[in-house]
C-alpha positions as CSV (number, residue, x, y, z in Angstrom):
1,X,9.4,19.2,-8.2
2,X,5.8,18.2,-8.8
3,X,4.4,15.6,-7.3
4,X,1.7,13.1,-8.5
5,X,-0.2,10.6,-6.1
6,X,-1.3,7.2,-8.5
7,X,-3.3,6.5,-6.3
8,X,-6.9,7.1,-4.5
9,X,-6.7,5.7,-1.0
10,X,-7.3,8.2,1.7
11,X,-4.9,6.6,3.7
12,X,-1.7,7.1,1.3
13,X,-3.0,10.6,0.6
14,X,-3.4,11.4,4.8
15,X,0.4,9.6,5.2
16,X,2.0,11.8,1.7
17,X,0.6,14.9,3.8
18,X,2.2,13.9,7.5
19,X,5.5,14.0,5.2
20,X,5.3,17.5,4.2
21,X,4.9,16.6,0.7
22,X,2.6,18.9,-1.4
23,X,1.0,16.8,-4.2
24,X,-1.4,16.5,-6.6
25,X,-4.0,13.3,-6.6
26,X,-4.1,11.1,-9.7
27,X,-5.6,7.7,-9.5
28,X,-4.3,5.7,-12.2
29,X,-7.2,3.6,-14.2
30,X,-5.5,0.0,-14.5
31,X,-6.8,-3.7,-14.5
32,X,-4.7,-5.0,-11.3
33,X,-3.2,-8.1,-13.1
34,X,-1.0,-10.5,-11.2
35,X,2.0,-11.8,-13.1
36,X,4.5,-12.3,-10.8
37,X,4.6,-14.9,-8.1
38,X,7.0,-13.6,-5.1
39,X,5.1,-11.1,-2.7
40,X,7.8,-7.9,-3.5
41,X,7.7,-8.2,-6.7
42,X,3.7,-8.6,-6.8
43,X,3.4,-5.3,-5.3
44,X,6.3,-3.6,-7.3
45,X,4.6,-4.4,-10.9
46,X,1.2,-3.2,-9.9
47,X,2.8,0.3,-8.4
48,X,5.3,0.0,-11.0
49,X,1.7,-0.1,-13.7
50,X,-0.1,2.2,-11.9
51,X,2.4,4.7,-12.1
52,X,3.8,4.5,-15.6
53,X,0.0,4.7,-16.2
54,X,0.0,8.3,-15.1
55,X,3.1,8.6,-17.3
56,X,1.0,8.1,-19.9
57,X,-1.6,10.7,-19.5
58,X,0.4,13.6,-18.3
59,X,1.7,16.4,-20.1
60,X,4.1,18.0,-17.7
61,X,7.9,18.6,-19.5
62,X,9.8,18.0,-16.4
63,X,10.7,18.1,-12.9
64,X,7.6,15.8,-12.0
65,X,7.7,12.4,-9.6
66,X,4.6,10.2,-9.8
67,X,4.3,8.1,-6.8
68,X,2.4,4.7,-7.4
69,X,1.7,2.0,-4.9
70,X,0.1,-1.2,-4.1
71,X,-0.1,-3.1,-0.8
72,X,-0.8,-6.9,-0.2
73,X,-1.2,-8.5,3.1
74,X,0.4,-12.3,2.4
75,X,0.3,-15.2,5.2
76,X,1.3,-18.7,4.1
77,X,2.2,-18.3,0.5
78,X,-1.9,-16.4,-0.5
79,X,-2.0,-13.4,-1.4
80,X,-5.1,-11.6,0.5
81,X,-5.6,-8.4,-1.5
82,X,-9.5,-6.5,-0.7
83,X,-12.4,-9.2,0.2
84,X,-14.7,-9.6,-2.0
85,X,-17.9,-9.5,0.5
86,X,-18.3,-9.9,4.1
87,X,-17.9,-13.8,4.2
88,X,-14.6,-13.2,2.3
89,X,-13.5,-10.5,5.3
90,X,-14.6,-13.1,7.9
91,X,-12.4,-15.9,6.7
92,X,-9.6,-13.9,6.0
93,X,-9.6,-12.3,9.7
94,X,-10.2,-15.6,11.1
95,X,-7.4,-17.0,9.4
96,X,-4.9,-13.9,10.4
97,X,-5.9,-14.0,14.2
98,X,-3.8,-15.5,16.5
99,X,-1.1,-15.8,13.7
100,X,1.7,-13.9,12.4
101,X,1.5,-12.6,8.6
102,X,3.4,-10.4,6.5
103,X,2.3,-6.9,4.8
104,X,4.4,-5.7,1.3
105,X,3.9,-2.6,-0.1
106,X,5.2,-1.5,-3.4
107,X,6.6,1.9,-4.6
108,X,7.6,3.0,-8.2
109,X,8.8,6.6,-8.8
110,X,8.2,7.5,-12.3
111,X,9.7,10.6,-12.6
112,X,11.7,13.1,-15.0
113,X,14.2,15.7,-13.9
114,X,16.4,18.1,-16.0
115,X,15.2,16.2,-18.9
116,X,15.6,12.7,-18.0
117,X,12.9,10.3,-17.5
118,X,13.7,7.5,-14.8
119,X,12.0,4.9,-13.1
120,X,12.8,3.4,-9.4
121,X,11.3,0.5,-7.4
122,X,11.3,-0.9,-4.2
123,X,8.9,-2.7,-1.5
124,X,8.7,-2.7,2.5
125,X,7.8,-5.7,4.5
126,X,6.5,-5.5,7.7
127,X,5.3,-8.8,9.8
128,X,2.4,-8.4,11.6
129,X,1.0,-10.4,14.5
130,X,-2.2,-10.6,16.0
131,X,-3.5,-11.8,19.6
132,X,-6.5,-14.2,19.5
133,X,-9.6,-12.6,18.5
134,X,-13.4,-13.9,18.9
135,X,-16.3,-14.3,16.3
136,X,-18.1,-12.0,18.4
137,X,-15.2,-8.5,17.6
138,X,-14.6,-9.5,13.8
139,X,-18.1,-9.8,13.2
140,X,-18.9,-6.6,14.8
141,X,-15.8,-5.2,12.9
142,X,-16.8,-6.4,9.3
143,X,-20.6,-4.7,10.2
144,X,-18.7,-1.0,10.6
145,X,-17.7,-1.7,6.7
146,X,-14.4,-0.6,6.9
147,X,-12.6,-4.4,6.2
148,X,-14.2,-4.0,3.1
149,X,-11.9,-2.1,1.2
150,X,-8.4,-3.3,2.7
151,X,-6.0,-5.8,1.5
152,X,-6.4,-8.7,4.4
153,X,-9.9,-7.1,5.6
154,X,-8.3,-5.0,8.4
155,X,-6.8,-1.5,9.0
156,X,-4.5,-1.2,11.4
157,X,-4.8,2.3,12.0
158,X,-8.8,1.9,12.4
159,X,-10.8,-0.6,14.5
160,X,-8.6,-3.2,14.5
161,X,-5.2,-2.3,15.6
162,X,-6.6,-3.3,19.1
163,X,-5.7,-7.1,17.9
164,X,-2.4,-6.3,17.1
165,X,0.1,-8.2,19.2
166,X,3.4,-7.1,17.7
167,X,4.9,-5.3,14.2
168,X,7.9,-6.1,13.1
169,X,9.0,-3.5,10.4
170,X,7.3,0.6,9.3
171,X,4.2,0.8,10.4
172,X,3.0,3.4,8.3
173,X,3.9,0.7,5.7
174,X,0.9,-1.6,7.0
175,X,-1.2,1.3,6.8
176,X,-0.6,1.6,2.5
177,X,2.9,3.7,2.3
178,X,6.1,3.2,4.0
179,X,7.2,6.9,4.4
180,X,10.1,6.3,5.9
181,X,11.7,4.4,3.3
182,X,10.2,6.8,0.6
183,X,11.6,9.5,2.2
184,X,15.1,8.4,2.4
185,X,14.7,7.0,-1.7
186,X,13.8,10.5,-2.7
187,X,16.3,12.2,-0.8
188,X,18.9,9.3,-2.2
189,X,17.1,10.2,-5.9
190,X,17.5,14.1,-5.2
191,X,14.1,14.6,-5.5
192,X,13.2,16.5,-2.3
């Protein structure tokens, strides 16, 4: 079986690797639109486009499983995907400290074996709390840059997983890719 990562993040790439899986890289190019309005099904359309948008483009026969994947951080009914600038990553992390929130993370596996194509979904949930954390540590957070690029302005395997209080759920799946659940689908797909 080949398989295909839809995705660029480092982080997703780093986790598919502790996994033992051998794949290939293959960020899909898609216009993250929002059409649904529940957080699991959010995050299962956009992996669920990113994935058949690799489809698209390959021009493998068979015995192929693209992985695609999107992860939202949601707290109060708002989605906070990546801030937009450093004022963005400021409010969001002041909003998030001191407060329990939830991260989803989609999965579609777009794959075809023996000659059939097929298409399977699902999303993780993982609730996150923080303890109470000063101006002083997210503004010297937000300078290091790395908020910048993560849905709710924190990584929780960087800098700030000091402020984590308590997870509820995979970690790995606040990280960007619950492997433990998309192990056990591809085992239950027969596609390990």
């Amino acid at each position: 079986m080949k398989y295909i990562l839809a995705s660029a993040s480092p982080r997703r790439a780093e986790l598919l690797t502790e996994m033992g899986l051998d794949f290939t890289i293959m960020p899909a190019d898609t216009e993250e639109t929002i059409t649904a309005e529940k957080p699991g099904e959010i995050v299962t359309c956009l992996a669920k486009e990113k994935a058949l948008k690799v489809n698209e483009s390959l021009v493998l026969a068979d015995n192929y499983c693209i992985i695609g994947a999107d992860t939202i951080v949601y707290y109060e009914g708002e989605v906070l995907g990546k801030p937009e600038d450093k004022d963005d990553a400021t409010s969001m992390l002041l909003m998030l400290q001191n407060r329990t929130h939830q991260v989803y993370t989609g999965i579609a596996l777009c794959y075809k074996k023996n000659g059939q194509e097929k298409l399977l979904t699902f999303f993780e949930k993982t609730d996150v709390t923080f303890y109470p954390v000063d101006r002083f540590d997210i503004k010297a957070y937000i300078e290091s840059g790395d908020p910048l690029d993560k849905a709710g302005s924190y990584g929780i395997q960087s800098g700030f997983g000091k402020h984590v209080r308590s997870i509820k759920g995979e970690y790995t799946n606040v990280v960007g890719l619950p492997i433990g659940r998309l192990y056990n689908e591809l085992l239950k797909a027969k596609l390990l």
